[in-house]
N, C-alpha and C positions, 0 to 999 in steps of 0.2 A: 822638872825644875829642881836647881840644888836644895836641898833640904833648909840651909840658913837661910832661905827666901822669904817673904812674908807672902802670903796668899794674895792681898789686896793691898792697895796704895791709896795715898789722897790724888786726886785730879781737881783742877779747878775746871770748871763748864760754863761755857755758855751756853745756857737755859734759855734765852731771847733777846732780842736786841735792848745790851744794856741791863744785862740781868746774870750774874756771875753769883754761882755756888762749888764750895767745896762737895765733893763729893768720895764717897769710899768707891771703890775699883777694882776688879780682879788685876794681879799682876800679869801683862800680857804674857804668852809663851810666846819665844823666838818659834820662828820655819824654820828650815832646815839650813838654807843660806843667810838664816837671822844672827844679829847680839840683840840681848837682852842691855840696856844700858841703864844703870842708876843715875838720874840725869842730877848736876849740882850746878850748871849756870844755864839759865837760858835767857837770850838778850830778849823785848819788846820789837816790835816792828809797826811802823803806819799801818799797813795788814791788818795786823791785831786789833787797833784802834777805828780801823774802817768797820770792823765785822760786830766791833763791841756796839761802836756807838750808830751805826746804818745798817745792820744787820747783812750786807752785801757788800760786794765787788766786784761791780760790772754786771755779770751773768752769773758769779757764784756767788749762792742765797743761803744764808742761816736758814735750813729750814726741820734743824734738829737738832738737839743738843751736839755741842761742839765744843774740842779743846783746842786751845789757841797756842802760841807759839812754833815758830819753828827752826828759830838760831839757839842751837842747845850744843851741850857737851857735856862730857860725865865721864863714869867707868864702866866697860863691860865684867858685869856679875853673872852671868853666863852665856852660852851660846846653842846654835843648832843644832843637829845631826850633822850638818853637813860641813863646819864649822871647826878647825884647830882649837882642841882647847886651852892653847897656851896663850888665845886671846883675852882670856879671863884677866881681871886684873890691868888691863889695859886702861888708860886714860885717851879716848878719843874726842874728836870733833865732830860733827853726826854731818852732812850732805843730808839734806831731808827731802831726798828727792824718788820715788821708787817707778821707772818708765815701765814700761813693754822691750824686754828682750830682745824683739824681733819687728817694730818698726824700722821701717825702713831711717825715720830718723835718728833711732838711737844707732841702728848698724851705719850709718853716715857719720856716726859722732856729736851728731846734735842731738841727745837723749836729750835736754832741756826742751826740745818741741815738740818729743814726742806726744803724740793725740789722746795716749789712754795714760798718761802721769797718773801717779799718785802721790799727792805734796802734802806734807807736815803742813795743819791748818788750812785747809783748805777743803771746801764743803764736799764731800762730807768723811774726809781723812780726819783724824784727831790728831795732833799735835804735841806740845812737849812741857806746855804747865801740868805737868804731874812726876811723880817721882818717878816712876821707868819708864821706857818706851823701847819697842824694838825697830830695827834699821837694817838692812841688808847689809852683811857682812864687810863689803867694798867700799861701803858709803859710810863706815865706823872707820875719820885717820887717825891713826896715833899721831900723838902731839908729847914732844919729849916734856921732862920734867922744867924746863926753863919757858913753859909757857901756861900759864895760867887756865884756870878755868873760866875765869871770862872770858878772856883772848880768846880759848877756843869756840867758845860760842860765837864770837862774833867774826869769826870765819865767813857766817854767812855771809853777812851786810860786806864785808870787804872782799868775797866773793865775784858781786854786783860790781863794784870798782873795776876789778881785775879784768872781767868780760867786757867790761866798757873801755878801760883802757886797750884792750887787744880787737875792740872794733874802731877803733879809733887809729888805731897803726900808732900809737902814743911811741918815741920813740928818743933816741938821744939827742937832746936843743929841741925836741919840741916846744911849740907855743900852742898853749892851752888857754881855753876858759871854759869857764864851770858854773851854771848859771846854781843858784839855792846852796846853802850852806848849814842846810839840815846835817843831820849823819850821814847820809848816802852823799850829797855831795863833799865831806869831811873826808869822807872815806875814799871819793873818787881822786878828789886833790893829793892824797895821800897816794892811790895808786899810781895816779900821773906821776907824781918824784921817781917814783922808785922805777918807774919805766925811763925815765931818764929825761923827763920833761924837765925845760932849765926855764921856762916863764910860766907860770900859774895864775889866772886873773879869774879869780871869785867874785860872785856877783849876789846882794843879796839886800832883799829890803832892812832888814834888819840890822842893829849898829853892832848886837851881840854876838850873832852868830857871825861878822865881816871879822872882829876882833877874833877870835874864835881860829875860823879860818886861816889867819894867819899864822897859829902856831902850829897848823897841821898840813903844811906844804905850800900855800900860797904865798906870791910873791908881792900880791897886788889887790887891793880889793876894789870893787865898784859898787855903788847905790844906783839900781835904776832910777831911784825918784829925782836923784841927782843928775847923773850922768847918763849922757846918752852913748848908751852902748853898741847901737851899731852908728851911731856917727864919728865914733874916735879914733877909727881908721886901725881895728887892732889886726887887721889880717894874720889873723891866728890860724895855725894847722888843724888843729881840732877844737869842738865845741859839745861839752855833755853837759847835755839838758837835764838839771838834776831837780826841778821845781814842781815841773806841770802848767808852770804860768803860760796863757796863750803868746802875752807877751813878751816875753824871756825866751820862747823857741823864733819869735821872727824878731828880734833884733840880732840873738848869738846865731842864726843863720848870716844875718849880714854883714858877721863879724869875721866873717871866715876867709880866708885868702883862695885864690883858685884851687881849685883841686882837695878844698878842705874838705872835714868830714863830720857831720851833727849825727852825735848817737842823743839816742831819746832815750831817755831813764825812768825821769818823773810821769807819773800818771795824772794826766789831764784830761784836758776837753777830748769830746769822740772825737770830732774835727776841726781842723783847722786849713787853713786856704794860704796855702802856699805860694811864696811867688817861681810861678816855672821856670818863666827867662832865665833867671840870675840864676836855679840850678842849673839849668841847661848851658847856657853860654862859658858859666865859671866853671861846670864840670864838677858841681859840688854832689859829695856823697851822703845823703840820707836815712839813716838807718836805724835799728833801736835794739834794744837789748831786753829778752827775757828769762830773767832768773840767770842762770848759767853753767858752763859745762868746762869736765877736766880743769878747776880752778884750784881745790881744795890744796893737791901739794904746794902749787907757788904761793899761794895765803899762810900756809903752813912755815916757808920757808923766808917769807919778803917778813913775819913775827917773829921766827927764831934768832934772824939774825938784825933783827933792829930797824930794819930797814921803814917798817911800819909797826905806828903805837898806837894799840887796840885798850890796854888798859888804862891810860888815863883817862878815854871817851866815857867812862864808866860814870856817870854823875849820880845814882840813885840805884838803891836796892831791896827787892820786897821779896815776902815770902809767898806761899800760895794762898793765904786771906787775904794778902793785901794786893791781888791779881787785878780788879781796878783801881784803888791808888797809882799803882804804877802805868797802868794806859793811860789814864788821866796826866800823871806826872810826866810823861814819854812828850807831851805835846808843847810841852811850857819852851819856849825860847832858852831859858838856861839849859836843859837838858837836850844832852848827846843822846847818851844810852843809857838805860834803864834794865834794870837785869832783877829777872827771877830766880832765887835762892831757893827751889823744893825744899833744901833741908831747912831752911830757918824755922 
């Protein structure tokens, strides 16, 4: 390690479901294909929030101290053996994602499904509420000087867009809708523009986040409690379930014109009962999207050039004591995004 290094760092930890301490750290050493990165934004995620306050996520259980976050970005302050050193000094966006080299899913190009991942916050990987973290050399992009350190963090979350927009065949005149107008769907609406979608119909209980919506690519919003969305006859090309509501994935199914396509985003019920027919006869494509793969350059590129606004989503910002403030605050209706400052 470079000399000017400090030995240890602060981490915040989850201790137990709903129990967050500051804690001292050795500073990790990169591997040989590692950077070492001094992290200075990290965005909050639902994740985060799941694992704070239900100590799980499906099958993955808090069942150890854990650091949370995993939409980070920062500067590389050194690197591996293996490693250029003229990466030093770099301002990256981190992909926090580390597969197996040699499944067969990452050699196919879906490292996202690989079987033996290793994912930033996820039990039992630790994550990026602390001041460094190391990241495989690949998965550290630079991001020029006209794009923020938040922006870069939230590469992730616009990540998720982008892989949903490209299951989606999202394409020039597309017609979209977008059920939830959370961040992810904020961020999906967002991606659909820029793939060249020309109708955007956001759907969303709430009046703030429909309001919301509209300044981030939608063209149109709807209230289910209002409107019934699959009786308005919007024979849309694509439909991204961005909610989890049971009811929001079987109405924007039956929103879909033939040959449409429902990608699944939002995390919901285990199951739900589909109607077969009307996929089968309409020809409709069903699909979902996990995490995502090869995204990082065009998020890098759909921010540098205007095309998508990741820093106005920025509604709130804490240091590493104030790491449940900000999960807490992540969930309020006015808040987008919520962003960890290690250095505050």
């Amino acid at each position: 390690m470079p000399e000017h290094l400090p030995e240890t760092m602060r981490a915040s930890v989850l201790i137990k479901q709903g129990s967050l301490v500051v804690e001292e750290r050795p500073v990790p050493r990169p591997a040989a294909d590692e950077v070492l990165v001094k992290v200075a934004s990290v965005g909050v995620c639902g994740s985060d929030v799941h694992y704070f306050k239900e100590g799980r996520i499906g099958d993955f259980v808090v069942d150890r101290p854990l650091v949370l976050g995993h939409e980070a970005a920062g500067t590389i302050v050194a690197v591996g053996a293996g490693v250029p050193a003229d990466r030093i000094g770099r301002r990256v966006s981190i992909e926090p994602q580390h597969p197996s080299s040699t499944s067969p899913q990452t050699l196919s190009g879906r490292y996202n499904l690989c079987p033996h991942m290793r994912f930033y916050a996820t039990p039992p990987v630790d994550g990026a509420f602390a001041e460094y973290v190391t990241i495989q050399s690949h998965f550290a992009f630079d991001v020029p000087d006209s794009v923020t350190d938040d922006a870069a963090a939230l590469m992730e979350p616009l990540s998720v867009g982008i892989a949903a927009a490209r299951k989606a065949e999202i394409t020039a005149g597309s017609r979209v809708l977008i059920a939830g107008a959370g961040p992810i769907g904020i961020l999906a609406a967002q991606a659909a523009r820029a793939f060249g979608a020309t109708e955007i119909i956001v759907s969303d209980l709430d009046d703030r986040r429909r309001e919301q919506a509209l300044k981030y690519g939608a063209t149109s919003t709807l209230n289910p409690r209002t409107d019934d969305v699959a009786g308005l006859g919007l024979e849309v090309d694509a439909f991204l379930e961005c909610s989890g509501a049971t009811p929001a994935v079987l109405s924007g199914l039956a929103a879909l014109a033939p040959a449409g396509r429902m990608v699944l985003i939002g995390m919901g019920a285990d199951a739900v009962s589909l109607p077969i027919p009307a996929i089968q006869n309409r020809e409709l494509v069903v699909t979902g999207v996990f995490r995502y793969a090869n995204t990082w350059p065009t998020a890098i590129d759909l921010v540098r050039t205007g095309r998508v606004d990741l820093d106005s989503m920025v509604t709130g910002r804490h240091g590493l004591d104030e790491v449940a403030d900000a999960l807490i605050e992540s969930t309020q209706p006015t808040s987008l995004k919520t962003i960890v400052s290690p250095g505050l």
